[in-house]
Phi, psi and omega in degrees: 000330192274339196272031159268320168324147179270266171264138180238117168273126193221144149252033181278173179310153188284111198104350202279327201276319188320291200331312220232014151117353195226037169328143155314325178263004161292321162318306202283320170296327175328279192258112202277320207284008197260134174273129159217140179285048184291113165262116153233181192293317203237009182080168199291357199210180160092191179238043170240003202264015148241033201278153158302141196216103169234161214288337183279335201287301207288350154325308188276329175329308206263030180049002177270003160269312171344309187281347229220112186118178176223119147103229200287353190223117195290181206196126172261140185303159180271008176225180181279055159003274195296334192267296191305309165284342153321305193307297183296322157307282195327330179285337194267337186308300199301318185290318180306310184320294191301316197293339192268341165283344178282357159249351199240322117119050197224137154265211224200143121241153176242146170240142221228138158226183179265341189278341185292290182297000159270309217285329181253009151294345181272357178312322195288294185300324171293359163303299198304307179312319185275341165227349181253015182054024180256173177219142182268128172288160189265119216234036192011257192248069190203122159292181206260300205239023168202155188201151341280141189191064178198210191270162152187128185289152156214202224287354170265017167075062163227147170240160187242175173211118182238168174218112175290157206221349206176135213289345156306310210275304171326287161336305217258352175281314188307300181334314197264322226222282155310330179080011185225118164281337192289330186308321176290352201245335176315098180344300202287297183216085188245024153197172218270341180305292191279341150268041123296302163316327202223046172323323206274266166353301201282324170333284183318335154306308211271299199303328187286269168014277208264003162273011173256015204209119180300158179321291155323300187306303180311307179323311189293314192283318177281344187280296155034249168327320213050048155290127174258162192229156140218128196305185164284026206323133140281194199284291188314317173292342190290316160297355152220058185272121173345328194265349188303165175230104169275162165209154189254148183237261281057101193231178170285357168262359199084185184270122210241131160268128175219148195289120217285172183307181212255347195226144201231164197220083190063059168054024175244163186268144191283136165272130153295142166255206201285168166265127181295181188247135188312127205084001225261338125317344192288301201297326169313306175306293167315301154004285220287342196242015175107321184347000000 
């Protein structure tokens, strides 16, 4: 089987693939043309690469819950971040890899970890931290560093997250959205250093503002303005948010709709085909390979 293979992928515990016969670099001499893949938690080296790894741990490992949460309480992201950017590193590798073999006419190995691929989603606060002396606060749906640039409810207990972006939009918010221009011309905050100083005030502002007006209505006033915006969405708006792209799959449970991949392919949704039932391959496979 491997020696058919395009890629060979493995994520067992570090040493396990040695054990039972199938080092990566013994492969590779086998089949110079075979690409291989290792994902493990902390990578192939250093003196961590034999610690156990799961997606909440290197979330705190990799400083992205430090960043993550609001005010004194940290947040675990709500999906498998870290599993997920693994995956997608390890995908982007695996393509390069074939593009540089259809040149070289040489495979590869890539080793992948889940601390790598967070620790290099962390650049932008480990910058800020490492040449700008800042340390980013955890600031829940409020950016850090521009205002107003967050959440905020409004009188049908829906919240909106809006973002000023530039002193234009600013004008044109006070104008459209607040109903009072002078607020933009206001010493506290008539350039963005300073409504950032002074968050709390303009906060206060904003919350009187959007507690006379339901959500849509506010929606209406930032389109206006040409303010971007984004509602808040709960699971229930997620299920029937206008913008999905649905696809249907075939499971061992019957047939599931779930919202489709992220890249559409000559303007089409790429199809699955069924999730097989366990085992439900093994005599085929073996078949196809002698077995």
């Amino acid at each position: 089987m491997v020696g058919k293979a395009d890629v060979f992928i493995q994520n067992l515990a570090p040493g396990a693939l040695k054990r039972i016969g199938f080092d990566m670099e013994t492969l590779r001499k086998r089949h110079p043309r075979l690409i291989t893949c290792s994902i493990s938690g902390y990578g192939e080296e250093g003196p961590w690469q034999h610690l156990k790894a799961y997606d909440l741990l290197v979330q705190a490992e990799s400083g992205l819950s430090e960043i993550t949460g609001e005010g004194d309480s940290r947040a675990r992201v709500g999906v498998s971040v870290c599993d997920i950017a693994a995956g997608m590193t390890a995908y982007q590798a695996i393509l390069q890899a074939l593009i540089g073999r259809s040149i070289t006419g040489e495979g590869r190995h890539i080793a992948v970890s889940l601390y790598h691929a967070l620790a290099d989603w962390m650049n932008v606060p480990y910058l800020q931290y490492a040449y700008g002396d800042i340390y980013p606060p955890r600031s829940g749906l409020n950016h850090p560093t521009i205002a107003p640039y967050g959440a905020y409810p409004c009188a049908d207990g829906k919240a909106i997250l809006f973002s000023i972006q530039n002193e234009r939009e600013w004008v044109s918010f006070c104008e459209n959205v607040l109903g009072n221009a002078s607020i933009a011309s206001d010493p506290r905050f008539d350039a963005n250093v300073k409504r950032v100083a002074n968050r709390g005030a303009l906060d206060a502002i904003i919350l009187a503002a959007f507690a006379r007006h339901p959500r849509e209505a506010v929606v209406e006033m930032l389109e206006k303005a040409k303010v971007a915006y984004g509602r808040v969405s709960s699971l229930d708006d997620l299920k029937v948010h206008p913008q999905n792209r649905y696809m249907e799959v075939d499971t061992p449970a019957g047939r599931k709709r779930m919202l489709a991949p992220g890249a559409l392919h000559d303007g089409t949704i790429p199809q699955f085909g069924p999730v097989p039932a366990l085992g439900e391959h093994t005599g085929k496979v073996k078949a196809e390979f002698g077995g």
